[in-house]
SEGU-938933 format. One line per 2 residues: their letters; for each residue x negated, y negated, z of N, C-alpha, C. Coordinates in steps of 0.1 Angstrom, whole numbers, padded with zeros to 4 digits. Atoms other than C-alpha are relative to their C-alpha. Example, Ala and Ser with C-alpha at 12.3 -4.5 7.8 and 13.67 -1.06 7.14 Angstrom:
<recs>
AS) -0009:0012:0000:-0123:0045:0078:-0009:-0012:0000 | 0009:0011:0000:-0137:0011:0071:0008:-0011:0008
</recs>
This chain:
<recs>
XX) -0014:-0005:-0003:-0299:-0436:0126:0002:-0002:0015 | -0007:0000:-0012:-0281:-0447:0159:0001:0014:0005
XX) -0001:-0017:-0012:-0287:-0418:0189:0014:-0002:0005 | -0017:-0005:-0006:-0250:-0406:0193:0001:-0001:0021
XX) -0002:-0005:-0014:-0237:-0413:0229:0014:0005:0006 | -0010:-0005:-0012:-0214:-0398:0256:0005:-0007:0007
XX) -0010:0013:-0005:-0185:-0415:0262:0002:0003:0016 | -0001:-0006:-0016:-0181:-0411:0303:0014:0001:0005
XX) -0020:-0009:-0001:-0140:-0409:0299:-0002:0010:-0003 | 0000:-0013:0008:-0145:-0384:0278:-0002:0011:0009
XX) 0006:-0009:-0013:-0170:-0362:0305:0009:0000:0010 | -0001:-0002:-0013:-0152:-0369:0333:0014:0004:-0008
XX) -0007:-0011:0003:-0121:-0350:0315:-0005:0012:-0001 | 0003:-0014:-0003:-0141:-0322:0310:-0004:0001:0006
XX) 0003:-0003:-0008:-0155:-0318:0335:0014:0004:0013 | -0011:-0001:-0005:-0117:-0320:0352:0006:0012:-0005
XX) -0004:-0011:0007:-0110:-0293:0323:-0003:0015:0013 | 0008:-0007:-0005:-0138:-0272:0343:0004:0002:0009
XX) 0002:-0003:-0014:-0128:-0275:0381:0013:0001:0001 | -0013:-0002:-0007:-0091:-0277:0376:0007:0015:-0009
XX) -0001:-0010:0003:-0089:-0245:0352:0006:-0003:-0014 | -0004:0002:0013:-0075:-0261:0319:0008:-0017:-0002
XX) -0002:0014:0008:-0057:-0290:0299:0009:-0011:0011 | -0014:0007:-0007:-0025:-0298:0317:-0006:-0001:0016
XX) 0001:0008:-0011:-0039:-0301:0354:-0011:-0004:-0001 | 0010:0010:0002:-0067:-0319:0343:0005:-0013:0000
XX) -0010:0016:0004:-0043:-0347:0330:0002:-0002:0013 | -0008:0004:-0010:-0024:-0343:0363:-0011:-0005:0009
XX) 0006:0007:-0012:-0051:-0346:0385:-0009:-0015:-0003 | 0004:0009:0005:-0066:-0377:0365:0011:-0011:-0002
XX) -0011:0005:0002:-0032:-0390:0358:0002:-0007:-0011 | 0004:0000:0016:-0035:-0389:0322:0011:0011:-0004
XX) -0010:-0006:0008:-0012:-0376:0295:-0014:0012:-0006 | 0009:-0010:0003:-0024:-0341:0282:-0001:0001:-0013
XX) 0003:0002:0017:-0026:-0353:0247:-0010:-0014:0005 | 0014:0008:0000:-0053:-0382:0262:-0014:0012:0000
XX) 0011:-0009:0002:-0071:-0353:0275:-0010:0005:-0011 | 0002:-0004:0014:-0075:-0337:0241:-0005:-0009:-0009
XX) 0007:0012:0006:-0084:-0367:0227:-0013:-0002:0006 | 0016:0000:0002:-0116:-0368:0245:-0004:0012:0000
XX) 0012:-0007:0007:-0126:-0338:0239:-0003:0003:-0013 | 0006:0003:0014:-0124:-0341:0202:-0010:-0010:0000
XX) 0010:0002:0002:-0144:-0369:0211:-0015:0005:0002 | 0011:-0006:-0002:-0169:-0352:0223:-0007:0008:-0013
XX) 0005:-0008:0009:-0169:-0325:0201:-0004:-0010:-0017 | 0000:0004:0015:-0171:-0347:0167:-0015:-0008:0007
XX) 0006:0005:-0002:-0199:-0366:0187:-0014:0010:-0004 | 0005:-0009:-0001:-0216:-0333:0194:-0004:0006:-0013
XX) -0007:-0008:0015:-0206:-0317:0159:0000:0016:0003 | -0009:-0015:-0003:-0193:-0284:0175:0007:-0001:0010
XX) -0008:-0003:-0009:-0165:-0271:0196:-0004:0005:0011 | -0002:0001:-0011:-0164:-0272:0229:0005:0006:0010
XX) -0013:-0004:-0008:-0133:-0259:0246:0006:0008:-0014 | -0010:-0006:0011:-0111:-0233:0226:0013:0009:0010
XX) -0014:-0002:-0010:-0079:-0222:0233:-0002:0019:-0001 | -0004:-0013:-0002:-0072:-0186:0246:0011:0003:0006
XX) -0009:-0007:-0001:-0040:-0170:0248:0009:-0013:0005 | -0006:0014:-0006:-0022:-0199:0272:-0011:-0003:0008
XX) 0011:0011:-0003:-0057:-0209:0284:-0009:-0006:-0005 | 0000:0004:0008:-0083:-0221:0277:-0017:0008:0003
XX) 0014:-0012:0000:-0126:-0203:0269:-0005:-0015:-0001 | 0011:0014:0004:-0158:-0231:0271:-0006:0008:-0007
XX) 0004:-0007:0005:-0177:-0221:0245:-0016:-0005:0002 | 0020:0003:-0008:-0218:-0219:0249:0000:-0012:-0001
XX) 0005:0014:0000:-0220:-0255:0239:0006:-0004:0011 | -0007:0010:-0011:-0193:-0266:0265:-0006:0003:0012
XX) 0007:-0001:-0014:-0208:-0247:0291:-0012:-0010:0006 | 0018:0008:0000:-0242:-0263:0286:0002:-0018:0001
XX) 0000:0017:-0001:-0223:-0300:0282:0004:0003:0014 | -0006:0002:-0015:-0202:-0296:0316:-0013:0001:0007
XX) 0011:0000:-0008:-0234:-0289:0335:-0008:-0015:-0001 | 0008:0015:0004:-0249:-0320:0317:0007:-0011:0005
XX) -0009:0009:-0004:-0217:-0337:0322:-0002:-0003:0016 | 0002:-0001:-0013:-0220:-0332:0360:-0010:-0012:0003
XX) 0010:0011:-0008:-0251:-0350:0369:0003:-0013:-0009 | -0002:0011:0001:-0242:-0376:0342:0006:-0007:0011
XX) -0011:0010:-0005:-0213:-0386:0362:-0002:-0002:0012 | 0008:0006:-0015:-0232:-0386:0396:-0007:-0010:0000
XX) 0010:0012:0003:-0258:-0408:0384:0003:-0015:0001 | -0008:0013:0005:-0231:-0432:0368:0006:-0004:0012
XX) -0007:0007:-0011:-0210:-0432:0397:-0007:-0006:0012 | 0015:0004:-0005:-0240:-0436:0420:-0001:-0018:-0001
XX) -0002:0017:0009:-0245:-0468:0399:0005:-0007:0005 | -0011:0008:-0002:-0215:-0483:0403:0001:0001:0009
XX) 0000:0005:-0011:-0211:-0479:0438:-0009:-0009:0008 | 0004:0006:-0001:-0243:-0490:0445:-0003:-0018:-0006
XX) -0003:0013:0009:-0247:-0519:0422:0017:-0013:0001 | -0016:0006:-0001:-0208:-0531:0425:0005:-0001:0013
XX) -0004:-0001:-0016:-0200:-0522:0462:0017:-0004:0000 | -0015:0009:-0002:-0163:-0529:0453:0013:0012:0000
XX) -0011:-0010:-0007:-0144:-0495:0468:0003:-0003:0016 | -0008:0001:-0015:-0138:-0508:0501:-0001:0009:0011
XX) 0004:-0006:-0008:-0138:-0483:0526:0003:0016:-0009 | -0002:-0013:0008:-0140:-0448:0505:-0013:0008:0005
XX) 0011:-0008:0000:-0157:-0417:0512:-0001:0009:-0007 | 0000:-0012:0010:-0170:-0392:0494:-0006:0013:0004
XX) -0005:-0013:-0006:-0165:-0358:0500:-0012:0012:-0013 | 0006:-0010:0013:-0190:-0330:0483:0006:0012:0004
XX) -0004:-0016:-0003:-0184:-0292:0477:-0004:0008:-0006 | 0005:-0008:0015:-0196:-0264:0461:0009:0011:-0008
XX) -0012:-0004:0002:-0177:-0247:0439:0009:0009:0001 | -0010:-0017:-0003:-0167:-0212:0452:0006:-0010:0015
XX) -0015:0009:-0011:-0131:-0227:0473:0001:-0012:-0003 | -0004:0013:-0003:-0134:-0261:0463:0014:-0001:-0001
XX) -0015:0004:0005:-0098:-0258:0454:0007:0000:0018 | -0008:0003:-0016:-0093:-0250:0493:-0007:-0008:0011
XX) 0010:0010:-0006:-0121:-0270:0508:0003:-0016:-0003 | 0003:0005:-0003:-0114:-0300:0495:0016:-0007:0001
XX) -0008:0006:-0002:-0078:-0308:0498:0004:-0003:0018 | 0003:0000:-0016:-0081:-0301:0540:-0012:-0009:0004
XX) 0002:0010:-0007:-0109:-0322:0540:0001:-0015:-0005 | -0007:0011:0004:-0094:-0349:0522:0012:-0007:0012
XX) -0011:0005:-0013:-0064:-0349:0551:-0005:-0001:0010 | 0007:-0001:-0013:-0089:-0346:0578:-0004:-0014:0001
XX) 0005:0012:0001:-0105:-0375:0565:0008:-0011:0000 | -0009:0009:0001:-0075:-0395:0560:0009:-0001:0016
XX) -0008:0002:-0015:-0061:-0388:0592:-0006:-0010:0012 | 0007:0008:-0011:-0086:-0405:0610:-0004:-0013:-0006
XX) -0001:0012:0007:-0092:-0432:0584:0013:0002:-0012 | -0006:0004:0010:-0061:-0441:0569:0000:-0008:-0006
XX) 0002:0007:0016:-0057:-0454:0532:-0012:-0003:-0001 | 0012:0001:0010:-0091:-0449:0527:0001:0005:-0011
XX) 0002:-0007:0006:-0098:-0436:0495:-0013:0007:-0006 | 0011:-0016:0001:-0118:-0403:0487:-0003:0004:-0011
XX) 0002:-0004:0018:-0140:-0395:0459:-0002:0020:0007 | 0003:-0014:0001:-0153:-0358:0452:-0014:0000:-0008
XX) 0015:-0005:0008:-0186:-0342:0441:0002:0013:-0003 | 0001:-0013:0002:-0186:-0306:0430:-0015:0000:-0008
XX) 0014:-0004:0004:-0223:-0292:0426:-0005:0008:0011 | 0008:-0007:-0005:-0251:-0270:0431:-0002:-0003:0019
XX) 0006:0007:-0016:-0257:-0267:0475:-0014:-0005:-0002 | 0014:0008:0000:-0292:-0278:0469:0008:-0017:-0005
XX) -0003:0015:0003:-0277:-0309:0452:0005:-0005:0003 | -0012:0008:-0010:-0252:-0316:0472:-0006:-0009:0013
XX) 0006:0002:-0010:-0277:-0316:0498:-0007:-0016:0005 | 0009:0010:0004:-0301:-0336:0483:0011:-0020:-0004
XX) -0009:0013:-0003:-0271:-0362:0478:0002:-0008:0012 | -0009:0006:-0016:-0260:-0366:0515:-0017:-0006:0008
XX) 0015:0006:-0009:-0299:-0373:0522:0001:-0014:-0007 | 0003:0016:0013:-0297:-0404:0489:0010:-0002:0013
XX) -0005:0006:-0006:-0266:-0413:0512:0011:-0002:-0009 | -0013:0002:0014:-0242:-0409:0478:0011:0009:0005
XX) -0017:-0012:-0005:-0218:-0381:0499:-0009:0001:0010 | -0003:0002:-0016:-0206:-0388:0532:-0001:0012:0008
XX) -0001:-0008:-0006:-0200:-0356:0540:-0001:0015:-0015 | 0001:-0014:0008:-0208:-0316:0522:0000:0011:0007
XX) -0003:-0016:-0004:-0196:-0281:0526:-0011:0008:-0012 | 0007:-0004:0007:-0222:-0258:0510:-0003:0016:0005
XX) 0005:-0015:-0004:-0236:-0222:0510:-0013:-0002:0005 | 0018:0006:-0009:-0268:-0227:0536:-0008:0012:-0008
XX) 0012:-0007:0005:-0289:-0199:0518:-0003:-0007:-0010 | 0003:0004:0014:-0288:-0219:0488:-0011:-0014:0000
XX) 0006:0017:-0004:-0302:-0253:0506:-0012:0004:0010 | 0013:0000:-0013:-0336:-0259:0524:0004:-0009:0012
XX) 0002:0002:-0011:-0319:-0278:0547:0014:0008:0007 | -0011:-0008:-0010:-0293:-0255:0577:0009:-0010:-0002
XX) -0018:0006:-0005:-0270:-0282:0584:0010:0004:0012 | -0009:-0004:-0013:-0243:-0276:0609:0011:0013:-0006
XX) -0006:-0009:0001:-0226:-0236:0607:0012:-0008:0002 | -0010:0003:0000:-0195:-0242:0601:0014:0017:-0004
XX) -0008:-0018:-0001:-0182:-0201:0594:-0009:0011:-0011 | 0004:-0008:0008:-0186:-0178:0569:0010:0002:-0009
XX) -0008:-0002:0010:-0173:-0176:0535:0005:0016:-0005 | -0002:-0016:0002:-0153:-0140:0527:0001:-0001:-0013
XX) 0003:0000:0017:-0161:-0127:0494:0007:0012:-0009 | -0007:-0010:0000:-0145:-0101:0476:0003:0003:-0016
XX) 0004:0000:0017:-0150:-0087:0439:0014:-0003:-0005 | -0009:0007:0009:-0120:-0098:0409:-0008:0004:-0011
XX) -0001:-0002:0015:-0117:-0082:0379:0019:-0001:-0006 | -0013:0000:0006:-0086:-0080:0354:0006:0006:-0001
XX) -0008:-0017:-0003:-0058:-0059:0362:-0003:0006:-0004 | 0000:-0012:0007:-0062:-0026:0359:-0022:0004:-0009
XX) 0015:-0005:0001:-0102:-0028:0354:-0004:0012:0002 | 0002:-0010:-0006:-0121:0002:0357:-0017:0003:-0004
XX) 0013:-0001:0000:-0159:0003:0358:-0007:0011:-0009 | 0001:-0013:0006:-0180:0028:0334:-0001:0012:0008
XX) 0003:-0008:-0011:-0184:0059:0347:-0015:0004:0002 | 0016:-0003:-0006:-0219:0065:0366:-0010:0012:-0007
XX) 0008:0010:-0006:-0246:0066:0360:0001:-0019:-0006 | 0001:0015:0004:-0241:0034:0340:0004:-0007:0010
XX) -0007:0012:-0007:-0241:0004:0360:0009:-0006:-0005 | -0014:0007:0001:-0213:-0016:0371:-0003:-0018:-0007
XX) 0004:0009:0004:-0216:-0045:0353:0007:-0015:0003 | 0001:0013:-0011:-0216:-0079:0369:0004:-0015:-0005
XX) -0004:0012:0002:-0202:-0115:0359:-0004:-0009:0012 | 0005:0009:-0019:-0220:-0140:0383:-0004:-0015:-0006
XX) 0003:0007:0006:-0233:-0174:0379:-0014:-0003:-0002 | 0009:-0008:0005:-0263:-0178:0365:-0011:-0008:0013
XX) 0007:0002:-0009:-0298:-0179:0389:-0005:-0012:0000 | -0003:-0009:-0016:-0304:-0194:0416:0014:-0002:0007
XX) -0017:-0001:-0006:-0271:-0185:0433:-0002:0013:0007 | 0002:-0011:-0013:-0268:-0170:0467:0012:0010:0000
XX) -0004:-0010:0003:-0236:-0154:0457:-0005:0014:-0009 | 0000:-0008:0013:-0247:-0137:0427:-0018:0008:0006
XX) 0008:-0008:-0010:-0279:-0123:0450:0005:0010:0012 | -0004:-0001:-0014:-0257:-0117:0480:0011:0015:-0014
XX) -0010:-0007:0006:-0234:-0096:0451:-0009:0016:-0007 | 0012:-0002:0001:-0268:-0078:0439:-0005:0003:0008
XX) 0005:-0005:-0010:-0280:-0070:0471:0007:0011:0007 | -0011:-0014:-0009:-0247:-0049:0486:0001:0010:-0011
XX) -0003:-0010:0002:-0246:-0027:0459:-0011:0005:-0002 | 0014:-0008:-0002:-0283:-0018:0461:0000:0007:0009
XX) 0001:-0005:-0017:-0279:-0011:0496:0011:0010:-0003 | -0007:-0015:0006:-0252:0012:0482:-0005:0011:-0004
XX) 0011:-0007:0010:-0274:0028:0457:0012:0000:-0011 | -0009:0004:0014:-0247:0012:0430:-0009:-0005:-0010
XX) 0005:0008:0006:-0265:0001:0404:0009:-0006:-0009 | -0010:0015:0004:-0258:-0029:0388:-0004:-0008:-0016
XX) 0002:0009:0013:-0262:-0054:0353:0004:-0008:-0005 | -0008:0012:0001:-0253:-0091:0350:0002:0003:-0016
XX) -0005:0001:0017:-0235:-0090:0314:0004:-0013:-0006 | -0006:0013:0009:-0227:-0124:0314:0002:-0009:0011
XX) 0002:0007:-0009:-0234:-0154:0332:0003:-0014:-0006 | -0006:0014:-0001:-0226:-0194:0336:-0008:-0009:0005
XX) 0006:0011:-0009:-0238:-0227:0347:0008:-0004:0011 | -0006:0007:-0016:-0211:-0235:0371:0012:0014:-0003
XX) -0012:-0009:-0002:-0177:-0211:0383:0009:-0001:-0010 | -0003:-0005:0012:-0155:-0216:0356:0000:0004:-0016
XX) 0006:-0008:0010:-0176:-0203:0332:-0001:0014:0001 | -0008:-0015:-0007:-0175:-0173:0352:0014:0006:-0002
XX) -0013:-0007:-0003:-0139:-0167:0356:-0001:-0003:-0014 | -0003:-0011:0016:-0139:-0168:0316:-0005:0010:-0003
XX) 0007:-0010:0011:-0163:-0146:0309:0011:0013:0010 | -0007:-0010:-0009:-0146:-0122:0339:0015:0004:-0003
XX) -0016:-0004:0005:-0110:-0127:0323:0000:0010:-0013 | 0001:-0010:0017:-0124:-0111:0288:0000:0015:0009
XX) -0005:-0012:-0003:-0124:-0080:0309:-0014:0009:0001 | 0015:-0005:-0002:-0164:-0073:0307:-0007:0005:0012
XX) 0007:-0001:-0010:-0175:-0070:0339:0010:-0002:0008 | -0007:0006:-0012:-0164:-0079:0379:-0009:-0010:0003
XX) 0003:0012:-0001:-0173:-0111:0395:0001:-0003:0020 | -0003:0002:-0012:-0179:-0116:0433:0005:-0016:0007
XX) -0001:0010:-0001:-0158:-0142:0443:0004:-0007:0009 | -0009:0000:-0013:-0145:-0166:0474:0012:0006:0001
XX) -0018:-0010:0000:-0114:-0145:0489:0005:-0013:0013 | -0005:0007:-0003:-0099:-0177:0502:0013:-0006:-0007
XX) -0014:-0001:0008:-0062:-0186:0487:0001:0009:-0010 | -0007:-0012:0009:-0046:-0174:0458:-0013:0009:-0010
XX) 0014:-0002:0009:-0071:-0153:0431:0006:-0006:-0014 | 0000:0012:0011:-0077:-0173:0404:0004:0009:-0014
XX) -0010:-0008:0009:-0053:-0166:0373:-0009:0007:-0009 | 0004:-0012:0006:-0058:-0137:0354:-0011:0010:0005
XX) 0011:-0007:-0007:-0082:-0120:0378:0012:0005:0013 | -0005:-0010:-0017:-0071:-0096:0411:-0012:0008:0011
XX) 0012:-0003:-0011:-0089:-0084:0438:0000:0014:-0003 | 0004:-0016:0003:-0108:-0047:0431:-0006:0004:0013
XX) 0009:-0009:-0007:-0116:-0023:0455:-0005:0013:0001 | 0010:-0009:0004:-0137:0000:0443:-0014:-0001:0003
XX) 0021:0004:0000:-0170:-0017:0450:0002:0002:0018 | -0003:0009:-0010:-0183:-0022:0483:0000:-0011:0008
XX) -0002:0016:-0004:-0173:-0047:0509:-0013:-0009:0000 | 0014:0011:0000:-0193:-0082:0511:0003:-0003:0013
XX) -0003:0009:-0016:-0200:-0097:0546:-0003:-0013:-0004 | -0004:0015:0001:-0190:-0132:0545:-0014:-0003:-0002
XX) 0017:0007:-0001:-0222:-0158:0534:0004:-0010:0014 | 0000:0009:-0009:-0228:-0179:0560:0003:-0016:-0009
XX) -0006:0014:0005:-0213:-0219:0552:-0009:-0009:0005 | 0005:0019:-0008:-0229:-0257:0564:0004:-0008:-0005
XX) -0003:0008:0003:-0221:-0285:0566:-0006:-0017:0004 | 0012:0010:0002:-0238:-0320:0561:0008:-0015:0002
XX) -0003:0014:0002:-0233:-0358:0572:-0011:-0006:-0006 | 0013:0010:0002:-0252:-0387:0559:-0004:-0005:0008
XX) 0007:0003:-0013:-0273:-0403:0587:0010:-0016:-0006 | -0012:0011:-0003:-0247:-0429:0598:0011:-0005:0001
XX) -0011:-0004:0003:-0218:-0416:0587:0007:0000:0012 | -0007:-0002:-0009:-0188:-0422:0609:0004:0012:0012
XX) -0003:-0011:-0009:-0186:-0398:0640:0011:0007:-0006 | -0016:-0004:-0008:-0146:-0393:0646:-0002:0007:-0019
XX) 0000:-0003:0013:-0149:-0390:0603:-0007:0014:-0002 | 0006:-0007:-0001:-0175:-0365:0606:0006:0016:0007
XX) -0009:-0007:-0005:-0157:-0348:0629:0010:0008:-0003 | -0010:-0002:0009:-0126:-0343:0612:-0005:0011:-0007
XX) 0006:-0012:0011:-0141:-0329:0584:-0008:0011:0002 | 0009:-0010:0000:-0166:-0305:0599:0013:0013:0008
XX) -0005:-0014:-0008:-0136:-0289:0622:0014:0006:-0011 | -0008:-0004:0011:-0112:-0287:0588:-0003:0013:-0011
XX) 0009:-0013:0010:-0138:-0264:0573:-0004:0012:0006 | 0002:-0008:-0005:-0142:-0248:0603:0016:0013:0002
XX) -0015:-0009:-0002:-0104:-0237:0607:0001:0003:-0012 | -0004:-0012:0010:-0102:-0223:0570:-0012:0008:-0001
XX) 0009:-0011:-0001:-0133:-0203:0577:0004:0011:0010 | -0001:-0003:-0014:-0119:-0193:0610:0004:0016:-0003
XX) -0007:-0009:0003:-0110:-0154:0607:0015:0003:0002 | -0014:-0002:-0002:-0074:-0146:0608:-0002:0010:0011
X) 0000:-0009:-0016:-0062:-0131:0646:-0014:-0006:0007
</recs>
C-alpha cells in the first residue's frame, strides 16, 4: 500500500491557519480564496483520516491531531523551502526574516519596512519557530536576520530590549479560590515564557498548575479562550481576540529579546532591522 503524502500547499495553509488566527486571514495573507483554504485542509485531513481544525463559535479550535501536524508542518516547510532556495537560487534579492512567535504579528511587519527601506523591491520571506531554531537557522545561513527570546538560545546575540509580558484570560475570568492553584495555559516545555510565568508566582508563594499546553502559541490562545486557565502573554499591540489583560496575578518583568545576523548579511540591512525591534521594545516615555 502507497505511504500517504503531505501535500506542501496544503501545510503551508495551515500552518497560515496557525499564525494568522483562522480561515479568512489565512487566505488573505496567501492570496487565496477562503474556500481554497478549506480545501486543503480536507486534504489533509482525508489524507490523515481525522480532523484537524474545527470550527468554534466564529473561530476556529486545532484539535490534538492539528496541533501535532502544524508543529510537523513547520519544519516540513523549512526544509522544503531551504531546498528550493538552495538548489534553485531563483528569488533574486530576497531576505528572510525569522521570529518567534510571542509578537510576531508586531515584529515582523516593522521589520519587513525596515528592510525594505533600505533594499527596495526586495522581497521578504518569514520563518516563525522555536528561538533555538531560529538560531540554529541564521548559523545554516537560511534566515538573514532573527528576533528571539535569548534565554531560550545558547547563543546571546545582539540585546535588542525586553519583551513586556502580561497574563490574558477571558473576560470576566476569575481564578479558584486558594488554596487551589491558579491554573496556567502556557506552551508546552522548553519555553522561557512559560518558566519565566512559573517562576513569578513562586516568588509570590502563588501556586500554580499548567492545565493545558501546546506546541506553538496558537494552540495556546485556544485552549486560554475555553476559559480554563490564564496564559502569560506578549503585551505588545492589541490582545489577541477573545482574551483581555487580568490583573490579579503578579506583574512579569519583561524577558530579555536578541537578535541575530547571518555571517555576511548586509550591514545597512542588518541595521535596519536590529533598530526596528529596538524601537517597539523601547519603553513608552
Amino acid at each position: 500500500m502507497p505511504q500517504p503524502v503531505l501535500d506542501i500547499v496544503a501545510l503551508r495553509s495551515l500552518t497560515a491557519i496557525a499564525d494568522c488566527g483562522g480561515f479568512h486571514r489565512a487566505a488573505h495573507s496567501l492570496a487565496l480564496s477562503q474556500s481554497a483554504v478549506s480545501q486543503h485542509v480536507r486534504r489533509l485531513e482525508k489524507t490523515l483520516g481525522s480532523r484537524v481544525v474545527e470550527r468554534e463559535g466564529r473561530g476556529t479550535r486545532f484539535t490534538p491531531e492539528g496541533r501535532l501536524l502544524v508543529e510537523q508542518a513547520r519544519r516540513i516547510l523549512a526544509v522544503h523551502d531551504e531546498a528550493v532556495r538552495v538548489l534553485l537560487d531563483t528569488e533574486g534579492d530576497t531576505v528572510t526574516i525569522g521570529s518567534t512567535e510571542h509578537a510576531a504579528d508586531q515584529f515582523l511587519p516593522r521589520l519587513t519596512a525596515a528592510v525594505q527601506e533600505v533594499r527596495p523591491g526586495c522581497r521578504v520571506r518569514f520563518r516563525i519557530d522555536r528561538s533555538a531554531r531560529l538560531v540554529e537557522a541564521v548559523e545554516r545561513g537560511s534566515v538573514d536576520v532573527a528576533v528571539y527570546v535569548t534565554e531560550a538560545a545558547a547563543t546571546e546575540g545582539t540585546p535588542v530590549g525586553g519583551l513586556p509580558l502580561t497574563w490574558h484570560a477571558t473576560p470576566g475570568w476569575v481564578p479558584p479560590p486558594a488554596p487551589a492553584p491558579v491554573p496556567l495555559v502556557a506552551i508546552e516545555d522548553p519555553c522561557a515564557i512559560r518558566r519565566r510565568a512559573i517562576a513569578t508566582l513562586a516568588a509570590h508563594g502563588v501556586a500554580a498548575t499548567v492545565v493545558g499546553d501546546a506546541g506553538y502559541l496558537a494552540g495556546v490562545l485556544d485552549v486560554a479562550r475555553t476559559g480554563v486557565g490564564v496564559a502569560l502573554l506578549a503585551a505588545v499591540g492589541p490582545a489577541p481576540d477573545g482574551l483581555s489583560p487580568y490583573g490579579g496575578l503578579p506583574s512579569v518583568t519583561p524577558i530579555p529579546m536578541s537578535a541575530l545576523a547571518r555571517p555576511g548579511a548586509d550591514p545597512a540591512t542588518v541595521a535596519a532591522a536590529f533598530e526596528a525591534v529596538r524601537d517597539l521594545l523601547r519603553p513608552a516615555g
